[in-house]
C-alpha positions in Angstrom: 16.6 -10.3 0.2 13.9 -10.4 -1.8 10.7 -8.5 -2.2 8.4 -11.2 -1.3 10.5 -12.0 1.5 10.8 -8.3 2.8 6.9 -8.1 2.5 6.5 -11.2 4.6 8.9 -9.9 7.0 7.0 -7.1 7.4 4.2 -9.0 7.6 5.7 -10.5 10.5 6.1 -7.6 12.6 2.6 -5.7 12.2 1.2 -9.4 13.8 2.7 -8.9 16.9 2.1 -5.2 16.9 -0.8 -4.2 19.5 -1.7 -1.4 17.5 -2.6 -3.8 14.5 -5.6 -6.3 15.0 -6.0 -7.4 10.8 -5.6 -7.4 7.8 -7.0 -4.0 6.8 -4.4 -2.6 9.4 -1.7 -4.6 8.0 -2.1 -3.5 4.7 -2.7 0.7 6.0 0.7 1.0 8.1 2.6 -0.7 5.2 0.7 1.8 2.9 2.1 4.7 4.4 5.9 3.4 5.2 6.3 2.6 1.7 4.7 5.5 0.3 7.5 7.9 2.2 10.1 5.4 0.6 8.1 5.5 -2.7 8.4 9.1 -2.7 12.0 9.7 -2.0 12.9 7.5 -5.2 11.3 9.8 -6.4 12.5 12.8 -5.4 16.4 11.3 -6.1 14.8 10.8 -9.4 13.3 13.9 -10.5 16.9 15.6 -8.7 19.4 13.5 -11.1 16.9 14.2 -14.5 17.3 18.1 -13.3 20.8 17.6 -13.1 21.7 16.2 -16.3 19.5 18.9 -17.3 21.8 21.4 -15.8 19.1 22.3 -13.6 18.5 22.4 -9.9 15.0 20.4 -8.6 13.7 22.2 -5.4 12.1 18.8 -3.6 9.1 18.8 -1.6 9.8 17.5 1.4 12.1 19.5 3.9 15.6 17.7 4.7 14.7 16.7 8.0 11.6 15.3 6.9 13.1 13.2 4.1 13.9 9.5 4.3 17.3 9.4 5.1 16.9 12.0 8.2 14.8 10.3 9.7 13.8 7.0 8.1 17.2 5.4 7.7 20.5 7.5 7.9 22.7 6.6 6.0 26.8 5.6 7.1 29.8 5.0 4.7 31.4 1.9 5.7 34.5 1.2 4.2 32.6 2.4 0.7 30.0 0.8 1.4 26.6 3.2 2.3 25.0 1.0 5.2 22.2 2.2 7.8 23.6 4.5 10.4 22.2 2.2 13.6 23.8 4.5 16.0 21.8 7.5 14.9 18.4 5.9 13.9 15.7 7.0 16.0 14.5 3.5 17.7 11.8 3.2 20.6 10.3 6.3 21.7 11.9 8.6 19.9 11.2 7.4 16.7 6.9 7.1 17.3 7.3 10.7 18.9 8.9 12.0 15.9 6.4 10.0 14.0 3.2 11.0 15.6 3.8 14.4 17.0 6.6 16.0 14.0 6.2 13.9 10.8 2.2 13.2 10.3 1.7 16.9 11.0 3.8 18.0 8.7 2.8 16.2 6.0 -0.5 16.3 6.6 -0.1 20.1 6.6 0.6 19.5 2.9 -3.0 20.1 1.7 -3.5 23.2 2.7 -0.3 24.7 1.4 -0.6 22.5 -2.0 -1.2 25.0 -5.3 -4.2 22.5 -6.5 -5.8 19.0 -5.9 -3.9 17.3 -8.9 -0.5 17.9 -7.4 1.4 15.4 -5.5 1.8 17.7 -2.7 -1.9 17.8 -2.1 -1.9 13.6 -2.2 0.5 13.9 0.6 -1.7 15.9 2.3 -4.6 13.8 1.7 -3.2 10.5 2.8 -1.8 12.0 5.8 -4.9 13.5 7.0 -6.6 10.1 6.4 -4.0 8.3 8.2 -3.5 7.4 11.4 0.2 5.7 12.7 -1.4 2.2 14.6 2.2 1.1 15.5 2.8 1.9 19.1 6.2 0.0 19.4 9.3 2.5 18.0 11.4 -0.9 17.9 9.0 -2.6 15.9 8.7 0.5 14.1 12.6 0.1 13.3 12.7 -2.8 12.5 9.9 -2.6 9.9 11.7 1.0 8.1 14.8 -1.0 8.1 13.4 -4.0 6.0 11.4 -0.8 3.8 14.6 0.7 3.1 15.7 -2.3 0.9 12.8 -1.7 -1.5 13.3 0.4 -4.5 11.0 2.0 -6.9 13.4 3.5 -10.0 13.6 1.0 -12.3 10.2 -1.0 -14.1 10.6 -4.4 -13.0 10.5 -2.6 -9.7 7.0 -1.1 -10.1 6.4 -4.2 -11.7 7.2 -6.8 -9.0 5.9 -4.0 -6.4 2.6 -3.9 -8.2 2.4 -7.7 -7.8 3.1 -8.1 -4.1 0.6 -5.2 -3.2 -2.4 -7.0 -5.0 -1.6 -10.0 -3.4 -2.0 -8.1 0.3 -5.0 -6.3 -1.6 -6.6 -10.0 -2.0 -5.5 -11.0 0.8 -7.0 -8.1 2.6 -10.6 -8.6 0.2 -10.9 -11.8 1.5 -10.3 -10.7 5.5 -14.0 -10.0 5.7 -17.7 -10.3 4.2 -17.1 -6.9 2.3 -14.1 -8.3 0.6 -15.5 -7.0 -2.9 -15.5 -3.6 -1.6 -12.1 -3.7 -1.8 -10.9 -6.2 -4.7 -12.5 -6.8 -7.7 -11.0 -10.1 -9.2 -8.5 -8.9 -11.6 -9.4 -11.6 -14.4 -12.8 -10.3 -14.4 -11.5 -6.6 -14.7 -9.2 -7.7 -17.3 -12.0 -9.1 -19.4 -14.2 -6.0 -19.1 -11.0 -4.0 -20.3 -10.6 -5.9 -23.0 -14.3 -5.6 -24.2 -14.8 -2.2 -24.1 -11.2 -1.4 -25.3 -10.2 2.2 -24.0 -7.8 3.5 -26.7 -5.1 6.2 -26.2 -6.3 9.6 -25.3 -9.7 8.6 -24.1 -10.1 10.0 -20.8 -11.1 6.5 -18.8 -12.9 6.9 -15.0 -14.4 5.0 -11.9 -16.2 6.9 -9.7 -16.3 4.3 -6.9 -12.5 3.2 -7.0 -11.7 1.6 -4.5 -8.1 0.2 -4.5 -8.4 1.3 -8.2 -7.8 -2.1 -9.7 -10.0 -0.8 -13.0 -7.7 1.8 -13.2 -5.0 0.2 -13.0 -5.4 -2.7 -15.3 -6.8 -0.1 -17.6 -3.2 1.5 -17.6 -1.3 -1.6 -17.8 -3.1 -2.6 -20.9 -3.1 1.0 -22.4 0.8 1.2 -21.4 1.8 -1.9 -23.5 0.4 0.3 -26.7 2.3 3.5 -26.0 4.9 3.4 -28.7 6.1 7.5 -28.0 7.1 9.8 -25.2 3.8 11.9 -25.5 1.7 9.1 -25.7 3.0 7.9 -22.4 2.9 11.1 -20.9 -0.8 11.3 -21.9 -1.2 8.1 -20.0 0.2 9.7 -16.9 -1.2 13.1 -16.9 -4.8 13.1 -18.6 -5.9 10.0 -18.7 -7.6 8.5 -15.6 -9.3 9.7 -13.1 -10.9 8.3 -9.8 -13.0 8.9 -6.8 -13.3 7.3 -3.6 -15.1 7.8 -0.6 -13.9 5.9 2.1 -10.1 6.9 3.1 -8.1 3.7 3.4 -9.9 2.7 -0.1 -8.5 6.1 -1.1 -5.0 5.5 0.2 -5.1 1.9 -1.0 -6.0 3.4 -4.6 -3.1 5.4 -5.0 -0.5 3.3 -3.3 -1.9 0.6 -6.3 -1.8 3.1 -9.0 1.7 4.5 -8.0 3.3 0.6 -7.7 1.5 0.2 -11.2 3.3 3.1 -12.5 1.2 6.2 -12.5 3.4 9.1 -10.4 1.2 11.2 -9.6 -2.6 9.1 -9.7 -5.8 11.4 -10.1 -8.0 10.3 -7.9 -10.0 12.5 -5.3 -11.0 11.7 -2.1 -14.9 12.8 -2.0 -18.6 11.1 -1.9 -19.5 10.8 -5.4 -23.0 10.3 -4.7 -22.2 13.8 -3.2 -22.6 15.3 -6.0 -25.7 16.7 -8.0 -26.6 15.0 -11.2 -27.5 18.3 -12.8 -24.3 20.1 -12.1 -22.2 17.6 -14.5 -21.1 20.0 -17.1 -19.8 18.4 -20.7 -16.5 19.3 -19.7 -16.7 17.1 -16.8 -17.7 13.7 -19.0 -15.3 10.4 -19.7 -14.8 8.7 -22.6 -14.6 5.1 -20.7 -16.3 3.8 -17.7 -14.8 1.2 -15.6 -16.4 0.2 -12.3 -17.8 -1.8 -9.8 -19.6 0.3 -7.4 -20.5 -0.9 -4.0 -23.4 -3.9 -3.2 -26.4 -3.0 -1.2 -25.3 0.1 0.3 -28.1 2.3 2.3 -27.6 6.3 1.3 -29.9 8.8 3.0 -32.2 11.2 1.7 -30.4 14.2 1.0 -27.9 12.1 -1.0 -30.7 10.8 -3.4 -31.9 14.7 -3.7 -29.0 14.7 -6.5 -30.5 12.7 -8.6 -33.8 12.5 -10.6 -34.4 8.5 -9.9 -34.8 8.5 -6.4 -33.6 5.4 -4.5 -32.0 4.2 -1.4 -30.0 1.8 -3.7 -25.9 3.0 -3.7 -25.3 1.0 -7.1 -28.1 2.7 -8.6 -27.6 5.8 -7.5 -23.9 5.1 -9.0 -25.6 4.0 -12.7 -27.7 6.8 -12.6 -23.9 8.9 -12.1 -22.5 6.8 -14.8 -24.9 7.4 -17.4 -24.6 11.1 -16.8 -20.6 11.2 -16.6 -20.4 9.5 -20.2 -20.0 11.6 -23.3 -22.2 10.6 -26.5 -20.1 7.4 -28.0 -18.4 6.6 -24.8 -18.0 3.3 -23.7 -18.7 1.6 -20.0 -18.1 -2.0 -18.5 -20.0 -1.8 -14.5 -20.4 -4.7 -12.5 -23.9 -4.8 -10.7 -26.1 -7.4 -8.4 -28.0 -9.5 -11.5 -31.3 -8.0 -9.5 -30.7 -4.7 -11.3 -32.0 -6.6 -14.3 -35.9 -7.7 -13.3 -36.6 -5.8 -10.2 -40.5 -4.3 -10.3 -39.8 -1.1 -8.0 -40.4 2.2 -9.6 -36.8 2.8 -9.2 -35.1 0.0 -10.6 -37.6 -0.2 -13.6 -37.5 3.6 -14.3 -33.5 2.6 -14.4 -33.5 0.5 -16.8 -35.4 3.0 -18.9 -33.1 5.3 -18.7 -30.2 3.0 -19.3 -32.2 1.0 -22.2 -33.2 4.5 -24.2 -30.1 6.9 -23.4 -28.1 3.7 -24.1 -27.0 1.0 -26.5 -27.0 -2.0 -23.7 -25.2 -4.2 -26.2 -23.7 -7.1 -23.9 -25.1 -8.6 -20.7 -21.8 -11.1 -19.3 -23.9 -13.4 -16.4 -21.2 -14.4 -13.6 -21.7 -17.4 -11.5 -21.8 -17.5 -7.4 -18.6 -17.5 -5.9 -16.9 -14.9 -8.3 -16.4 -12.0 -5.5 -14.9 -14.1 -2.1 -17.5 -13.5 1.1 -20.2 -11.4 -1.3 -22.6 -13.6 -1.4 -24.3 -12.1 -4.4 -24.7 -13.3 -8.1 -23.4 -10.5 -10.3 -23.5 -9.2 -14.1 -21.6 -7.3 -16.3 -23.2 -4.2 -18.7 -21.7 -3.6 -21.1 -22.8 -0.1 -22.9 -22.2 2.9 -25.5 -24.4 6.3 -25.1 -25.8 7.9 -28.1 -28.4 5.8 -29.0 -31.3 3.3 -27.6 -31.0 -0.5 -26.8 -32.3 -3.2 -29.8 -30.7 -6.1 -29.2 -29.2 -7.3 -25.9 -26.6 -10.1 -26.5 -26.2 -12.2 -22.9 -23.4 -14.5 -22.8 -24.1 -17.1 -19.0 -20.6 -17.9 -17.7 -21.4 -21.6 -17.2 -18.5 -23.3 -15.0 -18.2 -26.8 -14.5 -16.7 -26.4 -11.0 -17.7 -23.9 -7.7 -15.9 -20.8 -7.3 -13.7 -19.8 -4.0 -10.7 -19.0 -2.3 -8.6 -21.8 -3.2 -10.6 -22.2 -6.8 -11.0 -18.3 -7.8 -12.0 -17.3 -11.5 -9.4 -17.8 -14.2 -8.7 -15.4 -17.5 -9.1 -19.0 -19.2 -12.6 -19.0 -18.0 -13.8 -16.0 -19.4 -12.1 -16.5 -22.9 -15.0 -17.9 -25.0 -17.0 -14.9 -23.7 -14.3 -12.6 -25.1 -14.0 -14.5 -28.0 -18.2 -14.5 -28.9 -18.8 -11.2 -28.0 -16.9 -9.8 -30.8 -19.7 -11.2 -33.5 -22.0 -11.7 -30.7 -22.3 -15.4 -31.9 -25.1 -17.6 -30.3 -24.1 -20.8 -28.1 -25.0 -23.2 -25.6 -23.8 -20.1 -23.3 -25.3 -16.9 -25.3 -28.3 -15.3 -27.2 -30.0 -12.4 -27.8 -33.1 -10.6 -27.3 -34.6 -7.9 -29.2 -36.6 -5.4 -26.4 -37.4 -2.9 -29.5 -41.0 -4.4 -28.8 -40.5 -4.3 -25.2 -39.4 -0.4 -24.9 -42.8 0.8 -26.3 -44.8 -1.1 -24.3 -45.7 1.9 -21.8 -47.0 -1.1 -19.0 -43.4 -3.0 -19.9 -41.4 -3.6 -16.3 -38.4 -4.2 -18.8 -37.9 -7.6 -17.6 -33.9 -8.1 -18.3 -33.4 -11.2 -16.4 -31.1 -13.9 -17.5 -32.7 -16.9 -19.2 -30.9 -18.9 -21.8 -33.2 -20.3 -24.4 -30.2 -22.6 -25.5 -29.8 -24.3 -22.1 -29.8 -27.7 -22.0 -32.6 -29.1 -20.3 -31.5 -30.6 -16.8 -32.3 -34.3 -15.6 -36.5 -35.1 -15.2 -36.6 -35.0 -11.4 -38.5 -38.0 -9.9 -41.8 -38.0 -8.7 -41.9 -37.9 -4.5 -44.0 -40.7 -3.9 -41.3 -43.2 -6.4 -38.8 -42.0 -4.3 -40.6 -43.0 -1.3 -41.4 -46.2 -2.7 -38.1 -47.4 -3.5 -36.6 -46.2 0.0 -39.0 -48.4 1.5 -38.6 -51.2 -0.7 -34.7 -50.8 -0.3 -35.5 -50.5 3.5 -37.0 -53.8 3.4 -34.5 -56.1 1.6 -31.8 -54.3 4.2 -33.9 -55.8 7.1 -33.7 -59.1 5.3 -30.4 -59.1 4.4 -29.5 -57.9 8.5 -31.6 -61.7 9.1 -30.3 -63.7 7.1 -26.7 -63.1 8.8 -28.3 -63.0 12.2 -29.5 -66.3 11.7 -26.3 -67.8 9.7 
């Protein structure tokens, strides 16, 4: 069977599971079953490199805890290792052992874990997040039975894992009005990668992660350039880093991450915003910025006490982060609501300051509606490098001739004339630029960044009312004569 079909089976299941009402829950209970399965690859792994290393691996999880204790035992029949269906825990006795022996355990797993990096203290992360929403041991069975045919050793593996879980990522992004919060479309995140072009040792990070879908696509496209061992160990170990604050985000992250290929993913379950500006240490700043940090979210008071801008804003409390986090010469790609650009508050014009005089603002991408499923928001794309101020702002307007959606989402194709002008910052039907040298020290200046394309073409003269009135009644007219002429014929 394959994966797809072992997904939909699954699938299947959780939908007539009580404990499971959508697509959020669908994707969390398949989350952790196939993390436990992930991990015991794993584990076999890590045992057969120590052994033809003439070494012994001391695993993490205890025996009973393992997979094939209490998962799927395993029988063999005839030489052929099949599922032990007379010894599997079904019904009962499997969501006892679930709720009330396994989640406890592992869960126990971040307070005994040496430090935060270390897989033993994910395990105890996700299992304190976690909460088992399948009441029915049998269709608990049946779902660890279908699990047990998936296998994460080899790359096409990962690969075709990696695939399937985006898909219920999407699927689950486009479950509800805050789909973006959870998917960024992966053309888009592509395109930004590609623009700001993280190289191999740069330490890359998103500090509002979500499912991680930066990161990942970061690591794919760094991945396909590691040529050595060390370089690919750079790209597991010190290379990205993430934060999340909402915990099936946080789960989702890492699942993504881990199907994408990274073991052991660093990304910390904590409120960024949390955080005080002025306790960011150089030690603590990124090379590369990738993120999309959340749409009109509401944080309190004490939350905007860490930052010098005060605000109420979330995504510009998370620019005011960004800036910060960057080292001089690093590079960042953030998607933000295309108000950020002209609104008068304090805030938001004090923001642009910042950004404008701290940063080189180099590219402005402007996406159409429709781009993030259920948003409802027009978005753009910065572009910047710290070290030095803004001169020139090149904006590139993503002009589609068709309406984004569900069934019609963005395209790669659609974004490849950007990618292609941005690199000499050509001018277009699409894209200019504008010098705010002028702008920046005018002390009265709002920094007006809004979109407006000198080089559009000029749409159709609209009619004057009255005209239109004119020839509805005139065309109202020869209808009634036209109705008595065949009254009368």
């Amino acid at each position: 069977m394959n994966y797809e079909q072992i997904f939909k089976n699954i699938d299947d299941i959780l939908w007539k599971e009580s404990g499971c009402s959508n697509e959020l829950d669908y994707v969390e209970q398949t989350s952790w079953i196939l993390f436990l399965k992930y991990l015991d690859d794993l584990e076999d792994e890590r045992s057969d490199e120590m052994e033809l290393q003439g070494k012994e691996y001391t695993r993490i999880i205890k025996p009973e805890y393992r997979w094939n204790a209490w998962a799927c035992p395993k029988i063999n029949n005839g030489g052929k290792i099949e599922i032990d269906h007379k010894n599997a825990m079904t019904g009962d006795d499997l969501t006892d052992f679930v709720n009330l022996k396994l989640f406890p355990y592992l869960k126990n797993f971040k307070q005994t874990a040496a430090t935060p990096d270390t897989l033993e203290y994910k395990i105890g992360e996700i299992f304190s997040e976690l909460k088992n929403k399948i009441v029915s041991g049998y269709n608990m069975r049946e779902i660890l039975n279908y699990a047990d045919d998936l296998h994460f050793q080899t790359s096409t593996d990962k690969h075709e894992m990696s695939h399937l879980y985006e898909s219920k990522i999407h699927k689950m992004g486009n479950a509800g009005r805050n789909g973006g919060e959870y998917y960024t479309p992966r053309p888009l995140i592509r395109t930004i990668v590609k623009v700001v072009e993280p190289k191999i040792g740069d330490t890359i990070y998103d500090g509002a992660c979500g499912s991680a879908g930066f990161l990942c696509e970061a690591f794919a496209y760094l991945n396909e350039k590691a040529k050595t061992v060390e370089e690919k160990q750079i790209l597991q170990k010190s290379s990205f880093y993430g934060k999340e604050k909402k915990g099936l985000a946080y789960i989702i992250g890492i699942m993504n991450m881990i199907f994408h290929g990274v073991e052991a993913p660093n990304i910390m379950h904590t409120n960024t915003l949390a955080e005080n500006l002025a306790e960011i240490q150089q030690r603590d700043r990124k090379d590369v910025i990738l993120a999309n940090p959340p749409f009109g979210g509401k944080e309190r008071s004490e939350i905007q006490q860490n930052f010098p801008i005060k605000t109420g804003e979330t995504a510009y409390l998370f620019m005011e982060h960004f800036i910060k986090m960057l080292k001089a010469g690093g590079r960042a790609g953030v998607v933000i609501k295309n108000t950020f650009l002209s609104n008068t508050d304090n805030a938001s014009v004090a923001l642009r300051k910042q950004l404008l005089e701290e940063c080189n603002l180099h590219t402005i991408l402007d996406c159409p509606s429709g781009v993030f499923t259920g948003a409802g928001v027009k978005t753009v794309v910065l572009f910047f490098e710290k070290g030095k101020p803004t001169e020139k702002i090149w904006y590139y307007q993503l002009n589609l001739d068709r309406n984004l959606g569900k069934t019609n989402p963005l395209s790669e194709a659609d974004l490849a004339d950007f990618v292609a002008l941005q690199k000499t910052k050509s001018d277009s039907a699409n894209s200019w630029s504008l010098d705010v040298t002028e702008m920046l020290k005018d002390e009265k200046s709002t920094l007006d960044l809004s979109v407006k394309n000198p080089n559009a073409k000029p749409g159709p003269t609209l009619r004057d009312v009255s005209e239109i009135i004119a020839e509805m009644q005139t065309l109202n007219k020869q209808s009634d004569e036209l109705l008595k002429s065949l009254a009368s014929s």
